[in-house]
N, C-alpha and C positions, 0 to 999 in steps of 0.2 A: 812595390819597389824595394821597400825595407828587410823583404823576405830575400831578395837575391843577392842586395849587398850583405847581410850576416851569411847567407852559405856561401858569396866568395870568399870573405874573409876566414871564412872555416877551412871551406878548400885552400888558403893559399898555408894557412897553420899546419893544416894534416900532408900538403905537397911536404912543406918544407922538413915536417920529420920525417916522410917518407925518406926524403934526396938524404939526410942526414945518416938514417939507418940502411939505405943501400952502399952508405960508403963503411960503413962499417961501426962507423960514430953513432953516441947517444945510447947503447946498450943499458945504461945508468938510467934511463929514462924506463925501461920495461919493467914493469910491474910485477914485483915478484924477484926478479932476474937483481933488485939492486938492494934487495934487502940480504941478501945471501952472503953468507962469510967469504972471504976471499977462499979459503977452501972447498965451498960448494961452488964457486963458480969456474975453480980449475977442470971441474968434471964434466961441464957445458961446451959446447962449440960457440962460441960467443959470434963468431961470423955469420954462422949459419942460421941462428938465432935470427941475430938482423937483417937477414937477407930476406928471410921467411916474413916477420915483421914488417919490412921495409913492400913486401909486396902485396901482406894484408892493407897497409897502408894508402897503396895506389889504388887497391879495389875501391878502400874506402869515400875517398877522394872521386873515381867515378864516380858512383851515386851520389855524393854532394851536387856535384856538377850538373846529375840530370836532376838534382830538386832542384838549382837556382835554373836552371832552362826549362825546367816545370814551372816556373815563378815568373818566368819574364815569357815564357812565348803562350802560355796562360791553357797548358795542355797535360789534363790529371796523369794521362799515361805514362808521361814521364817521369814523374812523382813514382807512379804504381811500379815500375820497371826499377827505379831507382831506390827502393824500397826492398823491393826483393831482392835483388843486389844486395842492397846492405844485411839483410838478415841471413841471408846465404852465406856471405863470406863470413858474416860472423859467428853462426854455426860449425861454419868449416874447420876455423881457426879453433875454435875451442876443441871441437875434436878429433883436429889433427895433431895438434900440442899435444892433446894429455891421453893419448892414443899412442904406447912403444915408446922406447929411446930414441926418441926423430934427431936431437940437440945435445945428447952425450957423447963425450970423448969416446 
């Protein structure tokens, strides 16, 4: 039971930067994106950034979801499924970022 209330509570942390970075807010939070001179960031699409972002985020957030429903309905496949999910989209993201000018003006 200790296992599903820590992934809600993760899932309700990675929801709420998800909702954050689809509204456009929180760009300061991306890694990389906040260390940059304000002239490296005038060459960014900072919308498009977050939006990108804010949808890694939802994925992420699935797969939490199916580990605490892995945890509470006591069924490894959903764990397995939500696992590949996560490493997937986290592939994705990697490279899809740093693959072309996806986020340049």
């Amino acid at each position: 039971m200790a296992g599903v209330i820590i992934n809600l509570i993760m899932f309700i942390l990675f929801f709420i930067f998800a909702v954050m970075l689809s509204k456009g807010k929180g760009a300061f939070l991306i890694a990389g994106y906040n260390t940059m001179s304000d002239r490296e960031k005038a060459q960014y699409d900072e919308a498009a950034l977050c939006k990108f972002m804010s949808n890694i985020m939802y994925g992420i957030c699935l797969s939490i979801l199916m580990w605490a429903l892995s945890e509470l309905l006591d069924n490894q496949a959903l764990f397995v499924i939500g696992l590949i999910l996560f490493i997937g989209i986290i592939l994705f993201a990697v490279v899809y970022s740093n693959t072309g000018n996806r986020f340049k003006r």
